[in-house]
C-alpha distance (Angstrom), angle and dihedral (degrees) to the residues before:
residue distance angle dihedral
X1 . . .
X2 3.52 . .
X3 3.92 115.2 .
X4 3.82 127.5 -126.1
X5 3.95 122.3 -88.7
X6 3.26 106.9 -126.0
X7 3.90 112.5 150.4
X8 3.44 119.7 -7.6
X9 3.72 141.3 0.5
X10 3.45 94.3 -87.6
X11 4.08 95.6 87.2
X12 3.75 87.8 59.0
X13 3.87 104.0 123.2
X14 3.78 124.5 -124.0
X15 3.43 85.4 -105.7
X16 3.38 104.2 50.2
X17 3.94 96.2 51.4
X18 3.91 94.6 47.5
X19 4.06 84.8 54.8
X20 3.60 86.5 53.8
X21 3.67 99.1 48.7
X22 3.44 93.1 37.9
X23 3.80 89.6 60.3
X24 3.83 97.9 43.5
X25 4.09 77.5 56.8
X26 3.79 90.5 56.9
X27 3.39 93.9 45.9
X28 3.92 104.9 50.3
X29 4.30 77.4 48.4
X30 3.12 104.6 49.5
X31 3.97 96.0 28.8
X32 3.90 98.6 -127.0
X33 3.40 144.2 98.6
X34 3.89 109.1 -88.8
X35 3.75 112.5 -154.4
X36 3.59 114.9 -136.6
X37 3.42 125.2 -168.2
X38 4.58 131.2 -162.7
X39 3.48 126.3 -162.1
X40 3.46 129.9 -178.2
X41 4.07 142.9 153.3
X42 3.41 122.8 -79.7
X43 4.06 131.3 172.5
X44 3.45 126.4 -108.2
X45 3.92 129.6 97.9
X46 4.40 92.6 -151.6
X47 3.67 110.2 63.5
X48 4.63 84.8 173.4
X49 3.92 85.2 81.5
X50 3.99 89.3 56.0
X51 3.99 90.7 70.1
X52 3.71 109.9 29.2
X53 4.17 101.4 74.0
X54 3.77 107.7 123.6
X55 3.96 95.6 -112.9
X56 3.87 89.3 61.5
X57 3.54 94.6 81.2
X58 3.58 93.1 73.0
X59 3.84 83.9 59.1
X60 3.77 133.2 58.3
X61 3.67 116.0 -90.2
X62 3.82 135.3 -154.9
X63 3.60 134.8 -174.8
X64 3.91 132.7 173.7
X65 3.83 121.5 174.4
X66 3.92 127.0 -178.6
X67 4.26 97.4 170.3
X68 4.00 86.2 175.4
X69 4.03 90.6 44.7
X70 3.79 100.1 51.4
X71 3.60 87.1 -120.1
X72 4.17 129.7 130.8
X73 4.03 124.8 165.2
X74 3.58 129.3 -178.2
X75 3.74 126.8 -175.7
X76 4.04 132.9 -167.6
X77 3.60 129.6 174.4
X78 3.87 126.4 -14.8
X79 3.18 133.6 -109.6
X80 4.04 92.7 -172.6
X81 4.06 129.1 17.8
X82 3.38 139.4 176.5
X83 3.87 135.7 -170.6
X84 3.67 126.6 -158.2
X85 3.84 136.2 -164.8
X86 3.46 107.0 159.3
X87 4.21 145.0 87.2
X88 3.57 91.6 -107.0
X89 3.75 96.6 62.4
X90 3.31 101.0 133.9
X91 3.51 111.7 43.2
X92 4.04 77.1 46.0
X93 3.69 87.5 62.0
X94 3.82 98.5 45.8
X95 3.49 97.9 47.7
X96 3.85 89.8 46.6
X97 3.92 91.7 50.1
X98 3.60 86.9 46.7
X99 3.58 95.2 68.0
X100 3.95 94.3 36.8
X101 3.78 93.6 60.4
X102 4.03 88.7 41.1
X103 3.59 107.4 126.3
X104 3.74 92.0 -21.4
X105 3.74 114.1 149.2
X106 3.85 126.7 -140.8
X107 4.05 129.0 -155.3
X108 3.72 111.5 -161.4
X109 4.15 144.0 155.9
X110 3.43 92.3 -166.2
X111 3.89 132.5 53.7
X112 3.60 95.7 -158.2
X113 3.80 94.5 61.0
X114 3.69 133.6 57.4
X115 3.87 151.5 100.2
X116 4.01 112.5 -18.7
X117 3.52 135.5 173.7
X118 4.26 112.2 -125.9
X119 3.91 119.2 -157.0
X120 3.62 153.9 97.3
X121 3.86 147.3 -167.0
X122 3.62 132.9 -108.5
X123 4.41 115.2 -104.0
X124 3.82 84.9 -87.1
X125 3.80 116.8 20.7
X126 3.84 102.3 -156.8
X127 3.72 95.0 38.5
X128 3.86 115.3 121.0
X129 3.97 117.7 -110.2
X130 3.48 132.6 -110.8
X131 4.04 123.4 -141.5
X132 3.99 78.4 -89.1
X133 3.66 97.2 66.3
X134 3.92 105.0 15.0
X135 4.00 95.3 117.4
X136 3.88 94.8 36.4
X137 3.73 125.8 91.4
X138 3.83 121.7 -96.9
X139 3.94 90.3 -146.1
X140 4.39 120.4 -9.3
X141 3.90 120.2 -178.7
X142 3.65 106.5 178.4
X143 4.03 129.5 170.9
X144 4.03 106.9 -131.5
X145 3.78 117.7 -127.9
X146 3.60 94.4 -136.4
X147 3.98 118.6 16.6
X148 3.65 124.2 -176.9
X149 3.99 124.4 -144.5
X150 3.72 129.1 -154.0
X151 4.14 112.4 175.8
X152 3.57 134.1 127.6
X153 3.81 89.9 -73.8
X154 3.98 83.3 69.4
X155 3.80 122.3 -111.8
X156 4.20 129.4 -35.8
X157 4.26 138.7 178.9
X158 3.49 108.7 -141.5
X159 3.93 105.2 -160.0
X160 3.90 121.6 -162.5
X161 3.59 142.2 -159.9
X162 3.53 153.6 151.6
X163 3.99 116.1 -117.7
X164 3.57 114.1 -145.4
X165 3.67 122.0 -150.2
X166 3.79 87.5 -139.5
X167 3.91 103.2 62.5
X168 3.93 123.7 69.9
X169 4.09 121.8 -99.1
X170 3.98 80.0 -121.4
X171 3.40 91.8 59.7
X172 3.83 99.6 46.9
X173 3.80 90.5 46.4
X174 3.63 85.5 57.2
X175 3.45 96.0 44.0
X176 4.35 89.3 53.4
X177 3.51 85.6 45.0
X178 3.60 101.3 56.3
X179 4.02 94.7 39.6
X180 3.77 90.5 56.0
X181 3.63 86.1 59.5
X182 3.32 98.8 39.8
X183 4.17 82.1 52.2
X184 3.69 103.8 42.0
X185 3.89 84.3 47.4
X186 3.93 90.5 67.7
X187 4.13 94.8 60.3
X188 3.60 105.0 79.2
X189 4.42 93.7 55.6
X190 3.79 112.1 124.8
X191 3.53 124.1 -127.8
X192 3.21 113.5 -110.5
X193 4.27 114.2 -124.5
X194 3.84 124.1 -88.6
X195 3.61 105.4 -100.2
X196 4.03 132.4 -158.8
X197 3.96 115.4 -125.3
X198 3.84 127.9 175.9
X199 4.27 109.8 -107.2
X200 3.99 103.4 -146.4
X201 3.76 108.2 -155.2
X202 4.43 103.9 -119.8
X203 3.95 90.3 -177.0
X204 4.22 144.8 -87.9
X205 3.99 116.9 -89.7
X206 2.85 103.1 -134.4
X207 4.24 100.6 28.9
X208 3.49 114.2 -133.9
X209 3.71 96.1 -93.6
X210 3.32 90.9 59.0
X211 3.18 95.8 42.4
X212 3.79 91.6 58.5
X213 4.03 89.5 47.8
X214 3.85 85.7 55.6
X215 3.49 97.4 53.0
X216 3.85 90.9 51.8
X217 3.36 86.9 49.7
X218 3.91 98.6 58.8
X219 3.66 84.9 37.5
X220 3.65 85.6 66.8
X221 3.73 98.5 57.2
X222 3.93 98.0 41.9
X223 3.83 101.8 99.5
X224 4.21 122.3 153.0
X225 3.57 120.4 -84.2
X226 3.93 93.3 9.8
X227 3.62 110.6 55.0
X228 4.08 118.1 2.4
X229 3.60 102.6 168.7
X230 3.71 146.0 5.0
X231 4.56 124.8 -166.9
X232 3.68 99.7 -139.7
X233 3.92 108.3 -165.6
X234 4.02 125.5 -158.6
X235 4.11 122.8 -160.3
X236 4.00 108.8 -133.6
X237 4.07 107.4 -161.6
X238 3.83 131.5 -154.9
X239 3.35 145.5 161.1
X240 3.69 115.2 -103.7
X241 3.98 110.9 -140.4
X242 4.05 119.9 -119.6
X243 3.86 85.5 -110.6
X244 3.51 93.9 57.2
X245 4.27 118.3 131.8
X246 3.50 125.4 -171.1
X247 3.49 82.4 -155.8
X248 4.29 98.9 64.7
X249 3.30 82.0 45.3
X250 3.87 105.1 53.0
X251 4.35 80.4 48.0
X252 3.82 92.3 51.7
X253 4.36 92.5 54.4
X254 4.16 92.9 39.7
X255 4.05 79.7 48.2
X256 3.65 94.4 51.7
X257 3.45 104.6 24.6
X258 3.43 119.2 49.5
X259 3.43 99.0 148.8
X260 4.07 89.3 62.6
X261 3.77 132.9 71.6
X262 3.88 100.0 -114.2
X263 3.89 104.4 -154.7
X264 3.81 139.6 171.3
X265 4.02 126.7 -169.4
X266 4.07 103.3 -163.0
X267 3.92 110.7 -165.6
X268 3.94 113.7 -178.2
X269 3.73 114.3 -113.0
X270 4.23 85.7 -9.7
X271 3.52 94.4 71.7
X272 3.56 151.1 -118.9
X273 3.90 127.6 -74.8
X274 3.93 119.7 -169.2
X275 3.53 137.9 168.3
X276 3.87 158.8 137.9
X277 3.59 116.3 -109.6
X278 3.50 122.4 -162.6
X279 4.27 91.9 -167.8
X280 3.73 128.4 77.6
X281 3.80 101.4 -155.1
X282 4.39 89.2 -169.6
X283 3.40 145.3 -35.4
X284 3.50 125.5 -169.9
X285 4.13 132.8 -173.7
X286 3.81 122.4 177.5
X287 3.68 86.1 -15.3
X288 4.21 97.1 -53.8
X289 4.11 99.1 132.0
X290 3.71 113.0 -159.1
X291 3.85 114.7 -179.5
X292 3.73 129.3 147.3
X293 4.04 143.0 -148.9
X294 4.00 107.0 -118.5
X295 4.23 110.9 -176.0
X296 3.84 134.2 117.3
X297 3.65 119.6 66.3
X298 3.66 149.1 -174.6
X299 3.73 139.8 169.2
X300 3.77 127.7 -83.4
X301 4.01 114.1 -107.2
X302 3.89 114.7 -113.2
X303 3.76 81.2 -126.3
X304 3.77 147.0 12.8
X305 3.62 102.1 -84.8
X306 4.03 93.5 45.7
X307 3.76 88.4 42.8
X308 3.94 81.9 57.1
X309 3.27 95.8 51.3
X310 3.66 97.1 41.4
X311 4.13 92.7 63.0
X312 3.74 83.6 42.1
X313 3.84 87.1 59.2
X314 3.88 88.6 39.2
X315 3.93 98.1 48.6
X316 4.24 95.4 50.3
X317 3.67 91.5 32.0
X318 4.05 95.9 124.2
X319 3.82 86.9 -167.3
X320 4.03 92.0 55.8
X321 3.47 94.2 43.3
X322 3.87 100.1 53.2
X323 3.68 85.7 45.7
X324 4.10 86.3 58.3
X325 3.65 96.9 31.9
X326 3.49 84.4 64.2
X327 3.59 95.8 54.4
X328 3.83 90.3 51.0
X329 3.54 96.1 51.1
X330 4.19 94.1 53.0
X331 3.88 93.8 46.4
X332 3.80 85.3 56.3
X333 3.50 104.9 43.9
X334 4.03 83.1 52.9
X335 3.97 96.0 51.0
X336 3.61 98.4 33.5
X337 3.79 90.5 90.0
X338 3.55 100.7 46.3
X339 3.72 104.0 32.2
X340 4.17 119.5 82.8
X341 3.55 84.5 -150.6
X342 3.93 142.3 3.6
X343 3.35 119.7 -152.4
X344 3.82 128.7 -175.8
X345 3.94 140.1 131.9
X346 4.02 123.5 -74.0
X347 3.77 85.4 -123.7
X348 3.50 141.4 25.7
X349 4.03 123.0 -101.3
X350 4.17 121.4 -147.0
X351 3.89 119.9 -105.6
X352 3.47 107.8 -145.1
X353 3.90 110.3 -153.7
X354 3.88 118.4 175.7
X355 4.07 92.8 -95.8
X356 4.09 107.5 20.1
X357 3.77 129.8 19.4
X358 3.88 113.3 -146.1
X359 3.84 133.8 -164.9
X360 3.92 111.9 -105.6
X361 4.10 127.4 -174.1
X362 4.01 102.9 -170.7
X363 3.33 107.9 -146.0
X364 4.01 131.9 -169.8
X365 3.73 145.9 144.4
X366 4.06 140.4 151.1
X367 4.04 124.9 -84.0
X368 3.17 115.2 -111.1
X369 4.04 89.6 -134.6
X370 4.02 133.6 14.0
X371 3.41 117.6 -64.9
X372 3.76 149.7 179.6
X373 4.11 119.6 -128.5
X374 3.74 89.4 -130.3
X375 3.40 93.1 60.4
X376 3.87 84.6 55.0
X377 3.73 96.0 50.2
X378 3.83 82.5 58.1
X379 3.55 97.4 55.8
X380 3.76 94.6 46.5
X381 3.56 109.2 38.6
X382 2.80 131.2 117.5
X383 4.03 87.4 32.2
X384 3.80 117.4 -170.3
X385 3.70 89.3 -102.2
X386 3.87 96.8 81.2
X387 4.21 96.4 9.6
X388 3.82 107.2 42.4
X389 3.49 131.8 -138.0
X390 3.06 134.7 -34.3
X391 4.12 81.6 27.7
X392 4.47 88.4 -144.2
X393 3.68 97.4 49.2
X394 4.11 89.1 33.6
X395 3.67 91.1 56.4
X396 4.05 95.9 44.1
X397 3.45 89.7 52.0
X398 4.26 94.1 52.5
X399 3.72 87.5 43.7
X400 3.91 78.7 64.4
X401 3.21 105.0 36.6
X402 3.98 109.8 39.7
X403 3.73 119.9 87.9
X404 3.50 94.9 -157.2
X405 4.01 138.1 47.6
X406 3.56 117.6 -113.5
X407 3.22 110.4 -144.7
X408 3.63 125.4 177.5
X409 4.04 92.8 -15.4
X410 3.73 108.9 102.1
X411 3.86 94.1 15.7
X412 3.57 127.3 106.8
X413 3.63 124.3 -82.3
X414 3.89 133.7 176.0
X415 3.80 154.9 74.3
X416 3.60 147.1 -52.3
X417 4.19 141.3 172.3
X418 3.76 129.2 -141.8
X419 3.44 97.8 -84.7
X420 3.96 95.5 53.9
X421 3.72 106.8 -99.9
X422 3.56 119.2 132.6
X423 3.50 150.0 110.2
X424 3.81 137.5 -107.6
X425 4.01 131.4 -164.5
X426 3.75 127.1 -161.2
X427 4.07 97.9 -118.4
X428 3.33 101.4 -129.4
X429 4.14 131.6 145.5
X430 4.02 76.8 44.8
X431 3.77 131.3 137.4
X432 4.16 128.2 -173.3
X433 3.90 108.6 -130.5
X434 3.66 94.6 -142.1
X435 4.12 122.9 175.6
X436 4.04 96.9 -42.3
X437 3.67 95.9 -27.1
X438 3.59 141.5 105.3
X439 4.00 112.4 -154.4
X440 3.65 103.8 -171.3
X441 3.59 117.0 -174.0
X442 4.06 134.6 -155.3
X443 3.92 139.6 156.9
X444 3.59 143.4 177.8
X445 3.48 132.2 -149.7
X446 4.24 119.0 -104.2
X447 3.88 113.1 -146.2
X448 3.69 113.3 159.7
X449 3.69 110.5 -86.8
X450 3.88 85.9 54.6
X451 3.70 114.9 129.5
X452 3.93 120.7 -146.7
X453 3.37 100.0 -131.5
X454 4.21 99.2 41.2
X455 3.81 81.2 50.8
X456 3.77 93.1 60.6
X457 3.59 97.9 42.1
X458 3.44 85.5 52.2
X459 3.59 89.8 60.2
X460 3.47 88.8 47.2
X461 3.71 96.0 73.3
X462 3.45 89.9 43.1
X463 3.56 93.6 68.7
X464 3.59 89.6 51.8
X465 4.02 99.9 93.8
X466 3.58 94.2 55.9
X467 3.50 101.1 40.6
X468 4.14 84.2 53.2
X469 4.27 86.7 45.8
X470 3.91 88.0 52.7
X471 3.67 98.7 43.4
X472 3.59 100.6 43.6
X473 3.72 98.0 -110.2
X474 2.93 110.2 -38.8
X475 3.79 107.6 118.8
């Protein structure tokens, strides 16, 4: 077990030095900067407090929180990041990751904690930006210079850097030293209360009349065996109070939504996407895929017996279930090939969420040969779930049809180590903090007994976890 740094250089384990010197080796031989990377355990059993000290916003933030997985990340700085705009994303990606984790050398004491890259792409990469999304990234995978672990294994700091041939081993011992400090300093800050703060409507793009006219539109061009169904989104805009925090409102969707990965993505002067999301797009560990079709929904009962008959409602609704059956049917044609075996239930089960319950098929199964999770999130996005079906004549007919540019709501967001495990949400019940303004975005998925105005309020009660994150509650 490697001991704490707390002074000097001197508490550096065995292990922890020959890594170093090691990597200085590789990179006078190789003639490139070798990135190294430390973890080790640390106590705390809260990693939110780790990113939400004033000075971070100058920095780049990441947080990822599963409370019903036993899993908490939290990412400052970068050592390493990437932006993408193009087609060819992926193999982009891979081939840049490649030579990141090239000779790179990795200290740990646990093997359920180390160096990942963070990111995620917008709902289509190489589409063009609105005034919403002009100064954020298309796509940005980035490697965090410290990242903090809470699993079941307890709670670790990874700490990365590059080692440069042309510095001293003194100096970069020094330099570890002092950053674990620095680090371990940051555990003990308070969180600072939940506060209530007045959400002033800013308006609905497109308005509800427009809305409706939309709907009727896509309505038009559903017909059986060409087009199915088509996820039409809608931007809801407010103005976000001077006493707003990201970080009372990260506490408010763990709180209520434990059953969703609350997440946030803070870019300085780019902004700062957060959410809730209620659908694991895939995750994937020693080549065991688990992934899962999330569509259907209806509102929560004010009590028991209305709940009751709510899921009722939601389970023999023939409308909800064609919309999910059709989400089912998509993720398997695209696995089938790949997958030995896939295994999921005959019929879906309700997901009971604070405001909605949804039908959800969990589905998972092994590959039939090594793979890498982004090669995954290509296959599967977009699913049918926040596209439609089929995805190609889905998509051309939002491109049409939507008013405003999606950005990173509905695309895929997540994490991933060097040897291509990982998982990957679709980010949706998000909004991008942006300049004063709250963009929250939310969509629901037009087959053709879909009604205009049971799509919107649909909508509605989508909006309601962000609307309670930005008010403190009070939704």
């Amino acid at each position: 077990m490697a001991e704490y740094i707390k002074n000097d250089v001197r508490n550096l384990s065995d292990d922890v030095i020959k890594g170093i010197k090691d990597a200085f080796t590789l990179s006078k031989k190789y003639k490139k900067d070798i990135l190294f990377s430390y973890t080790f355990r640390i106590d705390t059993d809260d990693l939110l407090p780790f990113v939400t000290h004033p000075s971070d916003r100058q920095h780049i933030r990441f947080y990822w929180q599963e409370p019903s997985r036993g899993l908490t990340l939290a990412g400052l700085n970068s050592v390493w990041i990437r932006d993408f705009s193009d087609t060819k994303l992926y193999n982009n990606i891979k081939f840049e990751i490649d030579q990141l984790f090239n000779h790179s050398v990795s200290i740990s004491d646990s093997k359920l904690a180390g160096p990942k890259l963070i990111g995620g792409h917008a709902f289509t990469v190489d589409a063009v930006s609105d005034t919403t999304w002009n100064n954020f990234p298309r796509s940005r995978f980035f490697l965090p210079e410290c990242l903090a672990t809470l699993n079941d294994d307890g709670a670790w700091l990874t700490l990365s850097k590059f080692i440069k041939s042309d510095i001293s081993v003194d100096t970069f011992y020094q330099k570890l030293s002092q950053l674990c400090i620095h680090y371990q300093n940051r555990m003990p800050v308070t969180l600072p209360p939940v506060t209530k703060v007045n959400v002033d409507k800013f308006r609905d793009i497109p308005s509800r009349d427009d809305w409706n006219k939309t709907i009727c539109s896509v309505l038009e061009e559903i017909r059986p065996g060409e087009v199915e169904k088509v996820v039409i989104s809608r931007s809801h805009q407010i103005k976000v109070s001077e006493n707003f925090s990201v970080s009372s409102a990260l506490q408010i969707l763990r709180n209520s939504y434990p059953n969703c990965t609350t997440f946030m993505f803070g870019f300085p002067k780019q902004g700062i996407f957060f959410g809730s999301s209620p659908e694991r797009l895939i995750k994937m560990r020693n080549d065991f895929i688990q992934t899962e079709a999330l569509a259907g929904t209806q509102a929560r009962g004010k009590n028991m017996e209305e709940d009751r008959l709510f899921s009722e409602t939601l389970i023999n609704s023939h409308k909800e279930n064609e919309e999910h059956r059709l989400v089912v049917e998509q993720i398997k044609r695209k696995l089938k090939p790949i997958v030995k075996e896939l295994n999921m239930r005959h019929s879906p089960e309700v997901m009971k969420l604070t405001n909605v319950q949804h039908l959800k098929t969990p589905i998972y199964g092994y590959l039939k040969k090594n793979g890498h999770i982004l090669d995954l999130v290509k296959k599967l996005h977009p699913t049918p779930a926040i596209a439609g079906t089929p995805t190609d004549k889905a998509i051309m007919i939002i491109q049409k049809q939507e008013k405003t540019d999606r950005g990173w709501y509905s695309g895929p967001i997540g994490w991933f180590d060097q040897y291509g495990n990982g998982e990957f949400n679709v980010a949706l019940r998000s909004a991008l903090i942006k300049k004063g303004i709250a963009y929250i975005f939310v969509g629901g998925g037009i087959v053709s007994e879909s009604i205009p105005q049971k799509e919107w309020e649909e909508t509605e009660l989508k909006l309601h976890p962000i609307l309670s994150a930005l008010s403190g509650g009070q939704f």
